[in-house]
ChimeraX commands (.cxc) that place a marker at each C-alpha (Angstrom):
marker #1 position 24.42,149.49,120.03 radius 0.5
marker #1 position 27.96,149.21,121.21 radius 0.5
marker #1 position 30.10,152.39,120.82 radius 0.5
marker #1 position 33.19,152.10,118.18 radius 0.5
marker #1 position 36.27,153.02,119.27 radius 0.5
marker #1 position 38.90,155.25,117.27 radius 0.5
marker #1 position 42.64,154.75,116.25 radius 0.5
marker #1 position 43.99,157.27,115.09 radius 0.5
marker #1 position 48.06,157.01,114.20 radius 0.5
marker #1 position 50.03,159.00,112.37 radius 0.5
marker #1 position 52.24,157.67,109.54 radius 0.5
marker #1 position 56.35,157.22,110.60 radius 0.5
marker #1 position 58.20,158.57,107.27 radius 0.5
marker #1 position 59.95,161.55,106.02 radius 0.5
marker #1 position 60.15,164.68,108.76 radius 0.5
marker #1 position 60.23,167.86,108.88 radius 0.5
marker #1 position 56.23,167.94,107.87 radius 0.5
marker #1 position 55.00,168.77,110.71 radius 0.5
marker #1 position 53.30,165.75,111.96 radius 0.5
marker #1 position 53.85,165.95,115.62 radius 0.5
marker #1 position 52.51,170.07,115.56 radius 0.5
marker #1 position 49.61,168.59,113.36 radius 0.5
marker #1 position 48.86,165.56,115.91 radius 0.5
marker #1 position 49.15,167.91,119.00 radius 0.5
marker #1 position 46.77,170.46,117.34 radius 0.5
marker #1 position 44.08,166.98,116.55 radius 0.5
marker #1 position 44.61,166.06,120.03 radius 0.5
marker #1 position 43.56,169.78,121.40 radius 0.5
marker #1 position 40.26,169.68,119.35 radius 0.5
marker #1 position 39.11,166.39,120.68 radius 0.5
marker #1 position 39.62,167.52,123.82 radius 0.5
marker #1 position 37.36,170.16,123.03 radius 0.5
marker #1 position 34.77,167.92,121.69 radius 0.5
marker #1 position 34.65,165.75,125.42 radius 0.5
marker #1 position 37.01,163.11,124.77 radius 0.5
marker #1 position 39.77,162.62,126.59 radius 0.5
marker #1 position 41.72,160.60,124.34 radius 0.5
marker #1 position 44.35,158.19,125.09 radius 0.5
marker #1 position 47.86,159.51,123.81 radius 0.5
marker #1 position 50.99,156.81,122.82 radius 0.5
marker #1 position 53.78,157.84,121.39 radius 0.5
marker #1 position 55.71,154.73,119.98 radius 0.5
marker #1 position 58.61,157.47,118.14 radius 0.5
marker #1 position 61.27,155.88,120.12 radius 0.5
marker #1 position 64.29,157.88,118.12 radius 0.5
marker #1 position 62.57,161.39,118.05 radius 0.5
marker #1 position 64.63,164.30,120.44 radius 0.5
marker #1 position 62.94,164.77,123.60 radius 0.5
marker #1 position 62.15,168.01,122.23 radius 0.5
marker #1 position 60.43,167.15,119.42 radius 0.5
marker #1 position 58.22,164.11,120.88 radius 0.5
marker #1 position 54.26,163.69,121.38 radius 0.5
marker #1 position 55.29,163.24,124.76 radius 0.5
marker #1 position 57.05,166.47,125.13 radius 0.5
marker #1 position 53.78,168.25,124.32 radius 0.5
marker #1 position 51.80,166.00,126.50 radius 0.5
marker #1 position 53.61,164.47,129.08 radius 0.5
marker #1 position 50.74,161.85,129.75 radius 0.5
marker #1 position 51.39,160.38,126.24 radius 0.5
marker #1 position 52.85,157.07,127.07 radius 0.5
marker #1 position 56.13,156.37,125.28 radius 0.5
marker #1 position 56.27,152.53,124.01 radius 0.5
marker #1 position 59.15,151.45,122.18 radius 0.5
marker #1 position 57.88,149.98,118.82 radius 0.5
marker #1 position 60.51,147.51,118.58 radius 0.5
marker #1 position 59.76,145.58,121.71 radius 0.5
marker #1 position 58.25,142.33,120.73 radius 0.5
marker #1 position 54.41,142.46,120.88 radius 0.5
marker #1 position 54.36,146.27,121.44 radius 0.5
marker #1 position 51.53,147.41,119.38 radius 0.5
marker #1 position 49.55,144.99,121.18 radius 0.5
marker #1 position 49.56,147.28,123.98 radius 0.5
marker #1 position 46.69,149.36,122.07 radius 0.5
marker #1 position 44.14,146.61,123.09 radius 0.5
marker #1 position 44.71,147.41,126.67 radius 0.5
marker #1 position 43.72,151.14,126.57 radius 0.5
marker #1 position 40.69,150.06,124.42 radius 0.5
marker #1 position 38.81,147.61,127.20 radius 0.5
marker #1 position 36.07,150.95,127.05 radius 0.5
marker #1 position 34.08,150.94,123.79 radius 0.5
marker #1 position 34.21,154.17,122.52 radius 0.5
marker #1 position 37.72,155.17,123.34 radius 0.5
marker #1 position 39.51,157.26,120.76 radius 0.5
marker #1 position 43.12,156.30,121.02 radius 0.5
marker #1 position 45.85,158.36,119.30 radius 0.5
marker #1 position 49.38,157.28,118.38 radius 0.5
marker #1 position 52.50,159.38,116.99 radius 0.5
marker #1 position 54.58,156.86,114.75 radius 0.5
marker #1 position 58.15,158.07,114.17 radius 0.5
marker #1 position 60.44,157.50,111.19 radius 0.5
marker #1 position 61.06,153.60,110.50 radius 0.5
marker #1 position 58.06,152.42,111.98 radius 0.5
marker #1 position 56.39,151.00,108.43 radius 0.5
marker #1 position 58.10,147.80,108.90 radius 0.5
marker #1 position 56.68,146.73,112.53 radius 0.5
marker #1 position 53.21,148.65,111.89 radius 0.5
marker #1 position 52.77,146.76,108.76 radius 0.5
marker #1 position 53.26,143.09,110.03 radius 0.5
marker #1 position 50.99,143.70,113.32 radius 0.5
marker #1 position 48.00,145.13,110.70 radius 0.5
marker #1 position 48.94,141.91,108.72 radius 0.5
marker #1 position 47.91,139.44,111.41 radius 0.5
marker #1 position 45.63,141.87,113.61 radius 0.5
marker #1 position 43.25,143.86,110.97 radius 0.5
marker #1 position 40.12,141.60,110.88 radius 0.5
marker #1 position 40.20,141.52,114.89 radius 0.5
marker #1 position 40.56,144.98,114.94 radius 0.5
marker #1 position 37.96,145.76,112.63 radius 0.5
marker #1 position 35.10,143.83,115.31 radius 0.5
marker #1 position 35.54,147.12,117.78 radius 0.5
marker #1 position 37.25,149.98,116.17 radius 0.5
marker #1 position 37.82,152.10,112.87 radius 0.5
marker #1 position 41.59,152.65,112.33 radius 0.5
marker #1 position 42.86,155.71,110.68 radius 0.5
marker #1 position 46.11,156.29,109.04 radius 0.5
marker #1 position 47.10,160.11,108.94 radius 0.5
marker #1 position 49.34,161.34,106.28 radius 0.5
marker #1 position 51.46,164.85,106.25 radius 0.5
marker #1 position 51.63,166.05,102.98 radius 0.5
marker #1 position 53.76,169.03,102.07 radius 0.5
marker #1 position 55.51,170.59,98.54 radius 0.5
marker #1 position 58.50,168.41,99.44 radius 0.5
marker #1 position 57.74,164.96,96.79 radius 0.5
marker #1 position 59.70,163.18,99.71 radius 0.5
marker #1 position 56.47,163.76,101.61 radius 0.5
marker #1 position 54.20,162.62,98.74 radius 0.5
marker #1 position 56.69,159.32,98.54 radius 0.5
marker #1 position 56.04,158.18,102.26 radius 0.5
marker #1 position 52.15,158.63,101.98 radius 0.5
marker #1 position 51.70,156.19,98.92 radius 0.5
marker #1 position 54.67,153.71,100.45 radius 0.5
marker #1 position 52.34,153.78,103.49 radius 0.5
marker #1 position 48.98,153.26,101.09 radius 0.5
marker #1 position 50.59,150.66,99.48 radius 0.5
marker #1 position 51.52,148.28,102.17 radius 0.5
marker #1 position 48.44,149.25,104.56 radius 0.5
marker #1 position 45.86,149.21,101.45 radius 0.5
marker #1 position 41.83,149.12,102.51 radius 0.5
marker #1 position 42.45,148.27,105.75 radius 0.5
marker #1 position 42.43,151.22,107.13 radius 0.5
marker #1 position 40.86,154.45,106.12 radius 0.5
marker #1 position 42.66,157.67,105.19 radius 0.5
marker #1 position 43.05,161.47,106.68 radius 0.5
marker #1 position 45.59,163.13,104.21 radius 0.5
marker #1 position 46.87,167.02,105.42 radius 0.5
marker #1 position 48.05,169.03,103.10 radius 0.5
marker #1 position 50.52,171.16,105.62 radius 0.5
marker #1 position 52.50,173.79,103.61 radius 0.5
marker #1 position 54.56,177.03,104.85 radius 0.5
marker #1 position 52.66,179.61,102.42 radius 0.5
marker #1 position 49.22,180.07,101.52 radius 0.5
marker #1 position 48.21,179.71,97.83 radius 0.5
marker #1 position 51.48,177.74,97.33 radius 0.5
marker #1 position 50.55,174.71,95.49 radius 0.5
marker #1 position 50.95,171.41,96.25 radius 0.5
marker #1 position 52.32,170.02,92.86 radius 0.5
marker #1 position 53.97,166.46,93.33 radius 0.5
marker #1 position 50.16,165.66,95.39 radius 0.5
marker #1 position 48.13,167.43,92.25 radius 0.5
marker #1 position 49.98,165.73,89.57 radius 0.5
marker #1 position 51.04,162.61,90.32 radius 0.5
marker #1 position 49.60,159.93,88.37 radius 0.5
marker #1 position 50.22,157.46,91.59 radius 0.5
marker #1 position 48.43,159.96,93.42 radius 0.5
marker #1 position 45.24,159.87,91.55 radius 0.5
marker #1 position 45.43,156.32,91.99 radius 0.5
marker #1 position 45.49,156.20,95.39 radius 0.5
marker #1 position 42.73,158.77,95.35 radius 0.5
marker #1 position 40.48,157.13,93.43 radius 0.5
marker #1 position 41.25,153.30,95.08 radius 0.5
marker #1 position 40.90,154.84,98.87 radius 0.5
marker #1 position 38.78,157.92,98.40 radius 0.5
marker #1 position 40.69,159.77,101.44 radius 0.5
marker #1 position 39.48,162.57,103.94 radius 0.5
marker #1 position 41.87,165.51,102.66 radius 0.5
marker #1 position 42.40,168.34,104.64 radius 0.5
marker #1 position 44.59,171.82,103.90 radius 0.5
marker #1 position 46.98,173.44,106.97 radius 0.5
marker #1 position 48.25,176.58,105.34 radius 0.5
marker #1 position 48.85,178.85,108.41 radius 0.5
marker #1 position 52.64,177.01,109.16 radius 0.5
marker #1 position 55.36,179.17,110.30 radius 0.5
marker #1 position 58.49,177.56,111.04 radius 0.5
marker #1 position 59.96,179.68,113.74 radius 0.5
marker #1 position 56.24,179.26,115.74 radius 0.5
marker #1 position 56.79,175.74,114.89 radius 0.5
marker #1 position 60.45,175.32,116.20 radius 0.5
marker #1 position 59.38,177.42,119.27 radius 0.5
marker #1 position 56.46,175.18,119.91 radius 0.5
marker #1 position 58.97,172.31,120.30 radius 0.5
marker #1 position 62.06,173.78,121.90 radius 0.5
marker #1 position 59.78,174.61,124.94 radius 0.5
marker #1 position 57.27,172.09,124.73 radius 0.5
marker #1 position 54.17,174.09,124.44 radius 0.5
marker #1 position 51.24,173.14,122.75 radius 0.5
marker #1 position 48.90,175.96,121.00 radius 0.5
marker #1 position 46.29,175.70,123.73 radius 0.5
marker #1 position 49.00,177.27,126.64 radius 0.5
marker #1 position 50.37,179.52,123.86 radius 0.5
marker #1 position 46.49,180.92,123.65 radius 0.5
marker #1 position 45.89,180.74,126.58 radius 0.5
marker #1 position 48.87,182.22,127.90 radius 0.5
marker #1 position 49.73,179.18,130.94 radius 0.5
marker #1 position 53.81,179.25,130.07 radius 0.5
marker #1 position 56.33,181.56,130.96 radius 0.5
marker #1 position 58.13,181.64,127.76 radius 0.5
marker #1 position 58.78,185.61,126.50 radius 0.5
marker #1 position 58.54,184.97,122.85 radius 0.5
marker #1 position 55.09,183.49,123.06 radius 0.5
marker #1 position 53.83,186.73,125.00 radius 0.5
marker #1 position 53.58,189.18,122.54 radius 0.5
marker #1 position 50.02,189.43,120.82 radius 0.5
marker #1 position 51.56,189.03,117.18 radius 0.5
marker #1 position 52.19,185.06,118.77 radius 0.5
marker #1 position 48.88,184.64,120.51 radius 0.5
marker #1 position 47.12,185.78,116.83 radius 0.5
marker #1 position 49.61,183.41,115.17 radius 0.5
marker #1 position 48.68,180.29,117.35 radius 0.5
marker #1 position 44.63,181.30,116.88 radius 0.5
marker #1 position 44.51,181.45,113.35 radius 0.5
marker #1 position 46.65,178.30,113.28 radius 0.5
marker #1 position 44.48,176.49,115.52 radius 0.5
marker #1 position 41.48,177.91,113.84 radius 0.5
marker #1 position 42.00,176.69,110.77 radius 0.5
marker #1 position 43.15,173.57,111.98 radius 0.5
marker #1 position 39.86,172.73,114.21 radius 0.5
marker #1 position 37.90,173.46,111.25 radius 0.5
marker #1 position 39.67,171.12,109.26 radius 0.5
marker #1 position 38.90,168.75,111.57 radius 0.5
marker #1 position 35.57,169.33,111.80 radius 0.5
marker #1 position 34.98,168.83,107.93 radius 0.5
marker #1 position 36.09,165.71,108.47 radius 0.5
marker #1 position 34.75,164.31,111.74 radius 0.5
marker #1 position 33.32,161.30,110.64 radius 0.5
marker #1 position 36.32,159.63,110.85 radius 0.5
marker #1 position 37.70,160.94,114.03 radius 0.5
marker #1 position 35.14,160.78,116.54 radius 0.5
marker #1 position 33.27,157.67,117.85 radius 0.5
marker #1 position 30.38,156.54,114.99 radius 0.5
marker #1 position 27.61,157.44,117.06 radius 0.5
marker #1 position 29.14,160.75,117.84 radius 0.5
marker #1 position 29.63,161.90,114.39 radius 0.5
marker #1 position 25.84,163.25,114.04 radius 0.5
marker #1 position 25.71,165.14,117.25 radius 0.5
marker #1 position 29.30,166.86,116.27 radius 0.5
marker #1 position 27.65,167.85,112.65 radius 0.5
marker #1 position 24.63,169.48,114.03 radius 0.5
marker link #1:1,2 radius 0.2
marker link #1:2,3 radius 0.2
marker link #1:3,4 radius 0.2
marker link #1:4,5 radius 0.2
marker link #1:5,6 radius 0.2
marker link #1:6,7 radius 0.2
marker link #1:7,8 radius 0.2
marker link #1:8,9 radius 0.2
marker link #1:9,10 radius 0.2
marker link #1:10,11 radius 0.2
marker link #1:11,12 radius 0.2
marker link #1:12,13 radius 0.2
marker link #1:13,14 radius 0.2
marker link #1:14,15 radius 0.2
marker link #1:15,16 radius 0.2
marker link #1:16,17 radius 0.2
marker link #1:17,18 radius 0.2
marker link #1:18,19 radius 0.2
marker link #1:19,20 radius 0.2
marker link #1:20,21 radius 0.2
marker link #1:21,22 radius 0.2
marker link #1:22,23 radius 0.2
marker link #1:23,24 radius 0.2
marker link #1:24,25 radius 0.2
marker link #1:25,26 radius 0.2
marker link #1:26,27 radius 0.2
marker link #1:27,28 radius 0.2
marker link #1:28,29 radius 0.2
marker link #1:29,30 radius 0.2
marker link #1:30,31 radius 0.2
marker link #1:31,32 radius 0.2
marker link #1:32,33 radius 0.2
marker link #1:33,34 radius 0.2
marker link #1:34,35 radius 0.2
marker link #1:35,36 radius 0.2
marker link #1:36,37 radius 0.2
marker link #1:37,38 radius 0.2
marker link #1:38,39 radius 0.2
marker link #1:39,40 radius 0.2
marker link #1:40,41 radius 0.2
marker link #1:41,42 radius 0.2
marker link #1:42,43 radius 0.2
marker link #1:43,44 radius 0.2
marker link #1:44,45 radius 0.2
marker link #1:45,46 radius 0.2
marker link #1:46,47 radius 0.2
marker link #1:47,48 radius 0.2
marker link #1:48,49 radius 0.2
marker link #1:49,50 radius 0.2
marker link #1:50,51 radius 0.2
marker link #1:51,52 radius 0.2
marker link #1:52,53 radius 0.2
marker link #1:53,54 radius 0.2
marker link #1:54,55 radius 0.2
marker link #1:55,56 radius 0.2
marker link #1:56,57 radius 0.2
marker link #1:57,58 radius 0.2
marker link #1:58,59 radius 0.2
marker link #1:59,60 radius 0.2
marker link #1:60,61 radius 0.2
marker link #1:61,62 radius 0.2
marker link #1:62,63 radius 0.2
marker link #1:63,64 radius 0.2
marker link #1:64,65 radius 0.2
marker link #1:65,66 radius 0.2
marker link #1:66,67 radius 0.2
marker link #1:67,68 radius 0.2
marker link #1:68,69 radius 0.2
marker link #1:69,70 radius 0.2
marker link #1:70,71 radius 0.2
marker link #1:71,72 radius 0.2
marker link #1:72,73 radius 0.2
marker link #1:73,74 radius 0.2
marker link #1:74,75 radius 0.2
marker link #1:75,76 radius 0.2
marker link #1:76,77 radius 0.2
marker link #1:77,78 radius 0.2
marker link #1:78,79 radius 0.2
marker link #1:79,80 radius 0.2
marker link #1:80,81 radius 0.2
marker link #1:81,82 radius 0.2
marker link #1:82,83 radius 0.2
marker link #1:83,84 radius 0.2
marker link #1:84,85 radius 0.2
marker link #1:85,86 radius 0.2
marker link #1:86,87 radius 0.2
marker link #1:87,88 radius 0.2
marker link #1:88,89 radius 0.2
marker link #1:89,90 radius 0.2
marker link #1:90,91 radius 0.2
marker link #1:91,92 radius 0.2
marker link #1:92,93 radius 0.2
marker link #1:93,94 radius 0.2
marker link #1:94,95 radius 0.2
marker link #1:95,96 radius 0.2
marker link #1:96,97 radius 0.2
marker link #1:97,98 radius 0.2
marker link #1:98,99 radius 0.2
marker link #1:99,100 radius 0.2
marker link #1:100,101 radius 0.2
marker link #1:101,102 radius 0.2
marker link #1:102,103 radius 0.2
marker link #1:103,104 radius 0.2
marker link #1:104,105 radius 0.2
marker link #1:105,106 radius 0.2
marker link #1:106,107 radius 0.2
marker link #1:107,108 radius 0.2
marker link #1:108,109 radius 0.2
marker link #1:109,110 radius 0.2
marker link #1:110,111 radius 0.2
marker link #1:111,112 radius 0.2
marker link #1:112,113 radius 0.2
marker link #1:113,114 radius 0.2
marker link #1:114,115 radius 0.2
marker link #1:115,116 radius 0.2
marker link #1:116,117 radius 0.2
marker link #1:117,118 radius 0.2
marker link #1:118,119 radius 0.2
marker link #1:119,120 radius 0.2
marker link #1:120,121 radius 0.2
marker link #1:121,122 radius 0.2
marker link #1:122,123 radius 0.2
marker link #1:123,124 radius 0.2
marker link #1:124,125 radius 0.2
marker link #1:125,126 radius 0.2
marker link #1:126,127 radius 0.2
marker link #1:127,128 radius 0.2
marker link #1:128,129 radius 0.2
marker link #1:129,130 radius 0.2
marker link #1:130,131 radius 0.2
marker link #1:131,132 radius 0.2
marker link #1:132,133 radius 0.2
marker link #1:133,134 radius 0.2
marker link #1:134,135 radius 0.2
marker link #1:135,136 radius 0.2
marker link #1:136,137 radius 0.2
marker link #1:137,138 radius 0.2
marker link #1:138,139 radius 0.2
marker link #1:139,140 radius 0.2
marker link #1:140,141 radius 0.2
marker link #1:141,142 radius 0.2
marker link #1:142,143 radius 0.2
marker link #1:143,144 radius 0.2
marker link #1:144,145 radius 0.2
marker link #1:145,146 radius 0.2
marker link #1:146,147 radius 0.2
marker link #1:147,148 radius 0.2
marker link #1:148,149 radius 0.2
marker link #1:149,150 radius 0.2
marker link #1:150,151 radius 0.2
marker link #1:151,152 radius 0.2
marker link #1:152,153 radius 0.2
marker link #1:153,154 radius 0.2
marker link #1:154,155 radius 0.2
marker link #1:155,156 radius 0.2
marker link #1:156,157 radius 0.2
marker link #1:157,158 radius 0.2
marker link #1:158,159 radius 0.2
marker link #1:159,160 radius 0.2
marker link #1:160,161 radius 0.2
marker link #1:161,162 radius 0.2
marker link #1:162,163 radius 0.2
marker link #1:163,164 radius 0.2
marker link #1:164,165 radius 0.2
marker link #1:165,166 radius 0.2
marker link #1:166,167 radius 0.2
marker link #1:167,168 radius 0.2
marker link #1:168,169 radius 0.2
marker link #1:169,170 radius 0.2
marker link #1:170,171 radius 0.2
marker link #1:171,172 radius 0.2
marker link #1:172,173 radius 0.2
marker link #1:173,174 radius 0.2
marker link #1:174,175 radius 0.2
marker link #1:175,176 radius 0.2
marker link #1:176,177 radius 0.2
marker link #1:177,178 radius 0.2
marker link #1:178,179 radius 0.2
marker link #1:179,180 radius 0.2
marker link #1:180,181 radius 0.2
marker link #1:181,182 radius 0.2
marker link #1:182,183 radius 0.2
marker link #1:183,184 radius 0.2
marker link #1:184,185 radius 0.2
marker link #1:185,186 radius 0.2
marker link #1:186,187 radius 0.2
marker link #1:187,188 radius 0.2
marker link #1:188,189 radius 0.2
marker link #1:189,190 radius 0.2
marker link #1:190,191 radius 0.2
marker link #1:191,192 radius 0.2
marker link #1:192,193 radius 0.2
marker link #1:193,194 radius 0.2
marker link #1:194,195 radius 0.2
marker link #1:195,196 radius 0.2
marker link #1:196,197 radius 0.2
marker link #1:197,198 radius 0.2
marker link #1:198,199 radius 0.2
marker link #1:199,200 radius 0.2
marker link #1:200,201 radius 0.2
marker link #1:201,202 radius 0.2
marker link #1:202,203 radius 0.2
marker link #1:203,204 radius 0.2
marker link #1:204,205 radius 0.2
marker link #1:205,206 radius 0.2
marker link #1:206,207 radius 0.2
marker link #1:207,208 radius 0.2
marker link #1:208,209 radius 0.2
marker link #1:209,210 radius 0.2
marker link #1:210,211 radius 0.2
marker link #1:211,212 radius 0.2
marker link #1:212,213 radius 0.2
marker link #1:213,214 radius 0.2
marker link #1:214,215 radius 0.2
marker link #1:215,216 radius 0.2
marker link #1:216,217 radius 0.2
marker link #1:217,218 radius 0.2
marker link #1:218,219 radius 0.2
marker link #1:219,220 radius 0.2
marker link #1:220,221 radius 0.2
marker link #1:221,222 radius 0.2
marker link #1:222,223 radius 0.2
marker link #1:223,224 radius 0.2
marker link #1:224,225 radius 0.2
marker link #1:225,226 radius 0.2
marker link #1:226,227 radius 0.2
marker link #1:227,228 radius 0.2
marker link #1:228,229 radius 0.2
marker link #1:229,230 radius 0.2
marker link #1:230,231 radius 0.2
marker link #1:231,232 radius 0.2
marker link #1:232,233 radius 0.2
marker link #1:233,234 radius 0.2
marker link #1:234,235 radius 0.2
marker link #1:235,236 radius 0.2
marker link #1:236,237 radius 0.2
marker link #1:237,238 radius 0.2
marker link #1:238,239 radius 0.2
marker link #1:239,240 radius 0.2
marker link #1:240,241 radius 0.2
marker link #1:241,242 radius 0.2
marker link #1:242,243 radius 0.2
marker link #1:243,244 radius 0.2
marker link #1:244,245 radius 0.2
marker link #1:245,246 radius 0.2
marker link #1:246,247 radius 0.2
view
């Protein structure tokens, strides 16, 4: 049986979530799972701080308002199999919706798509995830990340909201809680382009990240992260995969 391959894309919306930290912590546990995933990064207006690409520089940047450009995902996904991930920066809904509304049943013959929303106390956040649901419906399936600053903090415009349970209930989506943030690791992260794997692992030469108080910082981060990800590995890794990650 032929291997599925995996999109995984982030949703373009309201920032200051977190969504590149979250998508550069995703793409450090597939690695560790074998994959070597292919990396885009179509956020065209992001700060070359702040990009995928600026925490892996083999992420290839594609400008999402070139004609045709999201039809460059077919070309990294000749290999069934393939897990392809893309970072979607803010005012992407517009060109992402249109290609899923005249691409999704081709798609659908040789890969599972998977919208990723950042979810955080801010309602703006909550907004952009059910603008997103609304104009990408069943056509793709759904990894929601609750991503908050303190633990224990409550997540009340996601808990509450009557749209929410709606959206819940019409979708059923893989939901997921980051509650390890801290904002000046986060900003640190991105000012000198380091992902948690050479924080850990110590391959920078960037003072603030050498003190042990930072190294425990990045592993619980990452460890909570990775087993988020592993609760819900069904829908990131290849289908035929999914068994041999749960045992």
């Amino acid at each position: 049986m032929t291997q599925r391959s995996q999109i995984l894309f982030t949703q373009g919306g309201k920032g200051g979530v977190g969504k590149t930290t979250v998508i550069a912590a995703l793409t450090g546990w597939i690695r560790t799972k074998g994959f070597d995933p292919v990396l885009l990064d179509f956020d065209s207006e992001n700060r070359e701080k702040s990009s995928f690409q600026s925490f892996y520089p083999e992420a290839q940047k594609i400008d999402i308002r070139a004609p045709d450009s999201l039809d460059k995902v077919f070309h990294f996904l000749e290999t069934p199999g393939t897990i392809l991930i893309a970072d979607q920066g803010a005012g992407s809904g517009a060109e992402t919706f249109s290609w899923f509304d005249r691409t999704t049943q081709i798609v659908a013959e040789f890969a599972d798509v998977t919208s990723i929303g950042i979810v955080t106390k801010d309602p703006g956040s909550v907004a952009s995830v059910l603008s997103w649901a609304y104009h990408l419906g069943s056509r793709v399936r759904y990894l929601i990340v609750l991503n908050e600053l303190v633990r224990s903090s409550g997540f009340d415009a996601w808990c509450t909201a009557p749209e929410v349970q709606e959206f819940v209930t019409r979708t059923a989506p893989a939901i997921i809680a980051l509650q390890n943030r801290n904002p000046d690791f986060e900003d640190m992260l991105r000012a000198n382009h380091l992902t948690l794997e050479k924080v850990i692992n110590r391959r920078h030469s960037v003072d603030w990240f050498h003190s042990l108080t930072r190294i425990v910082q990045g592993r619980r981060y990452q460890q909570e992260a990775y087993d988020a990800f592993e609760s819900v590995s069904h829908i990131l890794l290849p289908s035929d995969q999914t068994e041999a990650a749960a045992a």
